[in-house]
TORTOR-173815 format. One record per atom (N, C-alpha, C, O): x, z, y; atom name. Coordinates in steps of 0.02 Angstrom, whole numbers, plus 32768, in hexadecimal, padded with zeros to 4 digits. Each point is the difference from the previous one (the first is absolute). Layout:
// TORTOR-173815
{{X Z Y} CA}
...
This chain:
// TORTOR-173815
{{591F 0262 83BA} N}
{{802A 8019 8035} CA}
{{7FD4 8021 8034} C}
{{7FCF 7FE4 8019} O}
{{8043 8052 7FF4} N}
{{7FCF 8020 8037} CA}
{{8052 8020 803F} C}
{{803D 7FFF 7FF7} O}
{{7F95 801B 8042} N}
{{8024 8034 8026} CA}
{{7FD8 8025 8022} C}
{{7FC5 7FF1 800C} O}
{{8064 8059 800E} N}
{{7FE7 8015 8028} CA}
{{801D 8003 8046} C}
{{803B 800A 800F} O}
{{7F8A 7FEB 8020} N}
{{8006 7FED 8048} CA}
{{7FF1 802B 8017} C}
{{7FD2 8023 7FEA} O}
{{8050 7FEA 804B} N}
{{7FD3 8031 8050} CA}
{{7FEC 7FB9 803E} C}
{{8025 7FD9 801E} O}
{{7F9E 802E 7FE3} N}
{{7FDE 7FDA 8020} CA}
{{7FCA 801F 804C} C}
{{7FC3 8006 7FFC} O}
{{805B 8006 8030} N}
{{7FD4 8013 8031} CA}
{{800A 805F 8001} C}
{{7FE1 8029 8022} O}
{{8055 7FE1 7FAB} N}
{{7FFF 8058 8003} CA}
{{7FD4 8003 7FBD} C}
{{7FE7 8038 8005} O}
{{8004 7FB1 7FC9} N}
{{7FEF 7FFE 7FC5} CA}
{{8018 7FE6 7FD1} C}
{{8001 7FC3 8008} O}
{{801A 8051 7FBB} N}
{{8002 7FDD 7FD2} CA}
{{7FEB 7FE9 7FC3} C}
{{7FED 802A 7FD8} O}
{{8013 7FA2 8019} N}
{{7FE8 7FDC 7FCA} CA}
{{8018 7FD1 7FD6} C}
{{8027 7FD1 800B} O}
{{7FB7 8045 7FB8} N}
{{8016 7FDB 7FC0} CA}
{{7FE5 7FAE 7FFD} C}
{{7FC5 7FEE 7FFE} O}
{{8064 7FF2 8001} N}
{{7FEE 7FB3 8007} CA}
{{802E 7FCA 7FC7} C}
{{8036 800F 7FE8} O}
{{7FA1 7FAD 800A} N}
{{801A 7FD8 7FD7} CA}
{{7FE7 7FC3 801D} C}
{{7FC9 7FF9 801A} O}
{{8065 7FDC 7FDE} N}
{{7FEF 7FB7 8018} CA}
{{7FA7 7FE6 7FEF} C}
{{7FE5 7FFC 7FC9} O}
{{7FFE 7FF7 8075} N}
{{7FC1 7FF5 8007} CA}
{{7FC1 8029 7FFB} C}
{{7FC6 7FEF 7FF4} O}
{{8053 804A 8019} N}
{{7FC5 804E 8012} CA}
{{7FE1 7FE8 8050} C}
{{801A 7FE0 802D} O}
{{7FBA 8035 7FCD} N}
{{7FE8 8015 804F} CA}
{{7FEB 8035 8004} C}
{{7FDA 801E 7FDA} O}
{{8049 7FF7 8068} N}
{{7FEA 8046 8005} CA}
{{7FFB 7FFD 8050} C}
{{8011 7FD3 8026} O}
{{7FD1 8071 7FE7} N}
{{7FD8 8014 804E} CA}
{{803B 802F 7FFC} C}
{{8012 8028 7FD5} O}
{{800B 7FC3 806F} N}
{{8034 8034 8042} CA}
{{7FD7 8008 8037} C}
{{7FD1 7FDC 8010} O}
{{8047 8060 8015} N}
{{7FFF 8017 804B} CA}
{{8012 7FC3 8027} C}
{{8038 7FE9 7FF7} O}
{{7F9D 7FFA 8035} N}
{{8006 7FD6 803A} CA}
{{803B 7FE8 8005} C}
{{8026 8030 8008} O}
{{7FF4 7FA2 7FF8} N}
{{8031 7FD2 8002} CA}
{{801E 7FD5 803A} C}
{{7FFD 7FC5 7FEE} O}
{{801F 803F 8051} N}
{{8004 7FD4 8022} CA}
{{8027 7FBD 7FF7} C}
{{8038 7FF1 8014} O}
{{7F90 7FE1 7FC0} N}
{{8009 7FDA 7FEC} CA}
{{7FC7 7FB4 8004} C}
{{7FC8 7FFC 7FE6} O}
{{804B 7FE8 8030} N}
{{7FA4 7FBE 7FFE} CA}
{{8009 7FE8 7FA9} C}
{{8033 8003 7FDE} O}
{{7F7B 7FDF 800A} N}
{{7FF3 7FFF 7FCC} CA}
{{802A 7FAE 7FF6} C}
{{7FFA 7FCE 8023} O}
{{8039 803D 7F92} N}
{{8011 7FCC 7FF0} CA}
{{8046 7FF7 800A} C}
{{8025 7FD3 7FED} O}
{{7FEA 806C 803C} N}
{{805C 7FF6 7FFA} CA}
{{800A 8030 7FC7} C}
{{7FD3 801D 7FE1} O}
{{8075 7FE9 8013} N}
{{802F 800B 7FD1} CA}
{{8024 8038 8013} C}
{{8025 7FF8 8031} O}
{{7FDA 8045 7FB2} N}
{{8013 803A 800E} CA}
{{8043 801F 7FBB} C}
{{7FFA 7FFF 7FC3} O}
{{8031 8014 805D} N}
{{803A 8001 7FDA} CA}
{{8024 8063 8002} C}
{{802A 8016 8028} O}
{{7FB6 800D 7FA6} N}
{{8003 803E 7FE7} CA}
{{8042 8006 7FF9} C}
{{8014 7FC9 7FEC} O}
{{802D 806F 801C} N}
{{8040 800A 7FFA} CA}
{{8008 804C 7FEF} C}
{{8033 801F 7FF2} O}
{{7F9A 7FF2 8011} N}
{{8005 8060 7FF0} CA}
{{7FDB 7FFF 7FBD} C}
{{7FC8 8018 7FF9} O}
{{8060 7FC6 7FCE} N}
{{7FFC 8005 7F9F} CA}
{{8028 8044 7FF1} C}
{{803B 800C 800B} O}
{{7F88 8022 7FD4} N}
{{8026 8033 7FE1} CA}
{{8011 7FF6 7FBA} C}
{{8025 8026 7FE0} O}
{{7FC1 7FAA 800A} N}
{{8021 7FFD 7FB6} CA}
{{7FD9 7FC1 7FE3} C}
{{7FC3 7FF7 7FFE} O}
{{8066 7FE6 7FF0} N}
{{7FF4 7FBD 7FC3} CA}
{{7FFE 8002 7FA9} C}
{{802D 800F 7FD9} O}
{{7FA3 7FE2 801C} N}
{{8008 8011 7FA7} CA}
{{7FE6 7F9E 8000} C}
{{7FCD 7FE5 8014} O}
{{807C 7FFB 7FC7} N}
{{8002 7FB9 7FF2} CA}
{{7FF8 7FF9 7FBC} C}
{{8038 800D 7FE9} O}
{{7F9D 7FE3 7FE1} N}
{{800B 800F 7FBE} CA}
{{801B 8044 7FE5} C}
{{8021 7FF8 7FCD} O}
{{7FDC 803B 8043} N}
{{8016 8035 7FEA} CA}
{{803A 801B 8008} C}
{{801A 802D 7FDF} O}
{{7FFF 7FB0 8058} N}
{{8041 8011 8038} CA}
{{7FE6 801C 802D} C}
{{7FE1 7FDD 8027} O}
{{8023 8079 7FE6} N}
{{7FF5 802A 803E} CA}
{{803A 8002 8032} C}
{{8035 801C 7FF1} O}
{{7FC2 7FC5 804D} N}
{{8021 801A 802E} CA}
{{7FE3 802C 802E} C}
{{7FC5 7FFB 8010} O}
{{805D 802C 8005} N}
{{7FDC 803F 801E} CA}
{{803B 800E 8042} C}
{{8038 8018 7FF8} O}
{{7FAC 7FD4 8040} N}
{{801B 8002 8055} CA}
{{800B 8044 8003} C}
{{7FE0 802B 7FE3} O}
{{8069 7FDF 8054} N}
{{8011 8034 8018} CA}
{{800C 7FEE 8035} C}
{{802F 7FDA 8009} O}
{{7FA9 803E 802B} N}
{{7FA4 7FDA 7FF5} CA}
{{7FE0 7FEF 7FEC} C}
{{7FD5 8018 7FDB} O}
{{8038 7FA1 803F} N}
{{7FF2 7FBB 7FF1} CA}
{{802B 7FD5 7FD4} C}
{{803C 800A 7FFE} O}
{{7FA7 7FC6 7FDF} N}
{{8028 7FD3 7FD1} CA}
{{801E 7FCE 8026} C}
{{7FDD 7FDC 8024} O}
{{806D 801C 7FD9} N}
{{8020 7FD0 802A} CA}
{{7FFA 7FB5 7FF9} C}
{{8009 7FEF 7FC5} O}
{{7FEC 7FE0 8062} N}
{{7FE6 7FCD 7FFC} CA}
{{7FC5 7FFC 7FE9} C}
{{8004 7FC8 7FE9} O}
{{7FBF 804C 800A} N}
{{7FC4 8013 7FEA} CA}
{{7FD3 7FF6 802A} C}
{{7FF1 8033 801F} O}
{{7FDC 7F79 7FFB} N}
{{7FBC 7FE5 8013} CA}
{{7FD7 8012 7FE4} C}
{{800B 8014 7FC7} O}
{{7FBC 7FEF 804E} N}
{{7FC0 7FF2 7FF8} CA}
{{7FE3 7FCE 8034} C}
{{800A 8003 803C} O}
{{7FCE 7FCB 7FA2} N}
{{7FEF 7FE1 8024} CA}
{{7FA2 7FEC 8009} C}
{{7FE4 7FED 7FCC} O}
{{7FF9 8016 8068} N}
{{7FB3 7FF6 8016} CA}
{{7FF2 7FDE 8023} C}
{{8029 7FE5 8026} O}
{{7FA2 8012 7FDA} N}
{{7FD5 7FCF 801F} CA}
{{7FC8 8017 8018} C}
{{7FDF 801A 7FD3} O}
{{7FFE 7FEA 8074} N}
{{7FE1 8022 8017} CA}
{{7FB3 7FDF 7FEF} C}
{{7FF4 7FCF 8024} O}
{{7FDA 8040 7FB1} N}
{{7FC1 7FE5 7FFA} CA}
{{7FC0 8004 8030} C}
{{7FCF 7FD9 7FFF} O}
{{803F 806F 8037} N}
{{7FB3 800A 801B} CA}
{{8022 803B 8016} C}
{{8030 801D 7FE7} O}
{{7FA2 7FF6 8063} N}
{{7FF8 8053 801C} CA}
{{7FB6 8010 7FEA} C}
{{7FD4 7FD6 800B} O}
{{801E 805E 7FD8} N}
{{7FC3 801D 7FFA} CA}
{{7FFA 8039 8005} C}
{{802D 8024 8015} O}
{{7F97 7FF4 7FDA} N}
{{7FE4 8064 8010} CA}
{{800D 8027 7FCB} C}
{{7FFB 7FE4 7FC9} O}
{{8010 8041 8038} N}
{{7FDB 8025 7FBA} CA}
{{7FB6 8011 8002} C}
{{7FD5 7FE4 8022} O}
{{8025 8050 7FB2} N}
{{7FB6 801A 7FF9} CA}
{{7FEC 8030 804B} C}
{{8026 800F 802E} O}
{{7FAC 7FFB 7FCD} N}
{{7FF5 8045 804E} CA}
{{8007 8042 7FE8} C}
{{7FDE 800A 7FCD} O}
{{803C 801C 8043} N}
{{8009 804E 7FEC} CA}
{{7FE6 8028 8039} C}
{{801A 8008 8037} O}
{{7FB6 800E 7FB4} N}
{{7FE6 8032 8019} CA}
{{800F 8059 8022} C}
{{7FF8 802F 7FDA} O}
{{8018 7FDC 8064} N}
{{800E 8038 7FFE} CA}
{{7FD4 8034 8020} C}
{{7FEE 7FF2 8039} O}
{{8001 8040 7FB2} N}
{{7FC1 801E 8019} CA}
{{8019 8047 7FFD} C}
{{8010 8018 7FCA} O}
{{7FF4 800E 8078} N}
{{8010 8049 800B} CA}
{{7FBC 8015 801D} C}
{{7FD6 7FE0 8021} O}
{{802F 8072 7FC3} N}
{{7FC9 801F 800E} CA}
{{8007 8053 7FF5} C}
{{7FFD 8014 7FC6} O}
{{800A 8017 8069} N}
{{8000 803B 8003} CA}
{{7FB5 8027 7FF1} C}
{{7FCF 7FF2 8022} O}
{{802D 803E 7FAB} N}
{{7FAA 8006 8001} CA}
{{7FD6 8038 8042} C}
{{8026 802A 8019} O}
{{7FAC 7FD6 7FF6} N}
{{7FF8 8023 8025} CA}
{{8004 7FFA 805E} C}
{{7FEA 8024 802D} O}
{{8046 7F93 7FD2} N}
{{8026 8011 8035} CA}
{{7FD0 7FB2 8036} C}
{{7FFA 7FFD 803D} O}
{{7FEB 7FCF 7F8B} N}
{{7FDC 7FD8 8026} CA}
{{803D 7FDE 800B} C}
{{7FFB 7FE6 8038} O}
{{804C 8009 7FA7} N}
{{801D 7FD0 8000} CA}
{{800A 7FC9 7FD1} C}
{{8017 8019 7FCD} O}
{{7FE5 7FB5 802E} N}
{{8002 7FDF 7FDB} CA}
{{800E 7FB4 8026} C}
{{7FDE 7FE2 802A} O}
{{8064 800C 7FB4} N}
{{8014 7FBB 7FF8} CA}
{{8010 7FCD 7FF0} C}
{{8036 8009 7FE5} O}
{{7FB9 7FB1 8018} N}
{{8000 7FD7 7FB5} CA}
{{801D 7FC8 8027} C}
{{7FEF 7FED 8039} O}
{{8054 7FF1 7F8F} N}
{{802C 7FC6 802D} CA}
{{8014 7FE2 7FD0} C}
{{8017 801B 7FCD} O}
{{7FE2 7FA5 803D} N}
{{801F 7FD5 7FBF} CA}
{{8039 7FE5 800C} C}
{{8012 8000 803B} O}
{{8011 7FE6 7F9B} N}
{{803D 7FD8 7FFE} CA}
{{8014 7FD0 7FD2} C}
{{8007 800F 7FC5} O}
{{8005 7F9E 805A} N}
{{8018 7FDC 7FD0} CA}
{{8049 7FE0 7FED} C}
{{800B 7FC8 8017} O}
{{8023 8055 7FC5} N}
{{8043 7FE0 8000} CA}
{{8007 7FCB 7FFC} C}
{{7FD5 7FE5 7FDE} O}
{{8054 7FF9 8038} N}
{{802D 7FCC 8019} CA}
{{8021 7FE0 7FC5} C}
{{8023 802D 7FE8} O}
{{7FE3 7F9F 7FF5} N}
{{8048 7FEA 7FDA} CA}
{{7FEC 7FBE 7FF2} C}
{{7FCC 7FE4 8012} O}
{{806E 7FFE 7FC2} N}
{{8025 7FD0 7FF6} CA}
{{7FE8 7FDE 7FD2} C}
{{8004 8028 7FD2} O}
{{7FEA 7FB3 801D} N}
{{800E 7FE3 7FB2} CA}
{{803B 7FE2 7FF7} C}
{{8012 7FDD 802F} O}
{{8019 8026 7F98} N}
{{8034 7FC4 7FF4} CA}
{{8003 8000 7FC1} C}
{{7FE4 8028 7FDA} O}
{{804E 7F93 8013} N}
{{7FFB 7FF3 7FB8} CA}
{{804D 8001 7FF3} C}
{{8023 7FEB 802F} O}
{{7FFF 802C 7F95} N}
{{8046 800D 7FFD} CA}
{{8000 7FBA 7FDF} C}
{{7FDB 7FEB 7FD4} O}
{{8068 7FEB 8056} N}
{{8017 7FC5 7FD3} CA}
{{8044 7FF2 7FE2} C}
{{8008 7FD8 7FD2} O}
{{8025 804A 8049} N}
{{8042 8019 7FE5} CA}
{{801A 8020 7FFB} C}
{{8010 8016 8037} O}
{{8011 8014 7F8D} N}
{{8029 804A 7FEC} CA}
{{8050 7FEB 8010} C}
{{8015 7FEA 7FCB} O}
{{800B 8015 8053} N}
{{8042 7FF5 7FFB} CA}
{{803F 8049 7FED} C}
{{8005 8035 801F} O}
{{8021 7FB4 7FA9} N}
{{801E 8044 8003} CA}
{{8054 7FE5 7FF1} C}
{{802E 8028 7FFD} O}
């Protein structure tokens, strides 16, 4: 059984006990976060597919950790001109672990 979720303005393909990294979460580590925007449930090979969303259709998480991502590097530079600028950035997100599909 899997679904797909919009999670944070992203979506993703998930099945009971994935972990996956979201966009920052205002959430503390260890509560229980409850997903309602399911675009589609496939239960054994039963597709439901939301118009939108699938009616009555959970997802359910568990928040594991806030962490960074990697650093990305951004470096502009016009030639000639003696400009040059270099700025890093580290994203923000979530860990959670999916613990219930409800459909």
């Amino acid at each position: 059984m899997f679904a797909i979720v919009t999670i944070a303005g992203q979506q993703f393909k998930v099945k009971e006990g994935d972990k996956l990294f979201v966009h920052r979460l205002a959430a503390q580590q260890g509560d229980t976060l409850t997903f309602s925007e399911v675009l589609l449930v496939d239960k054994d090979g039963k597709v439901q597919i939301g118009t939108p969303t699938v009616a009555n259709a959970k997802v359910e998480a568990k928040v594991l950790d806030h962490v960074k991502g990697d650093k990305v590097i951004v470096f502009k530079k016009k030639r000639r001109k003696g400009y040059r600028v270099k700025k890093g950035h580290r994203q923000q997100f979530t860990q959670i672990e999916v613990t219930a599909i409800q459909a």
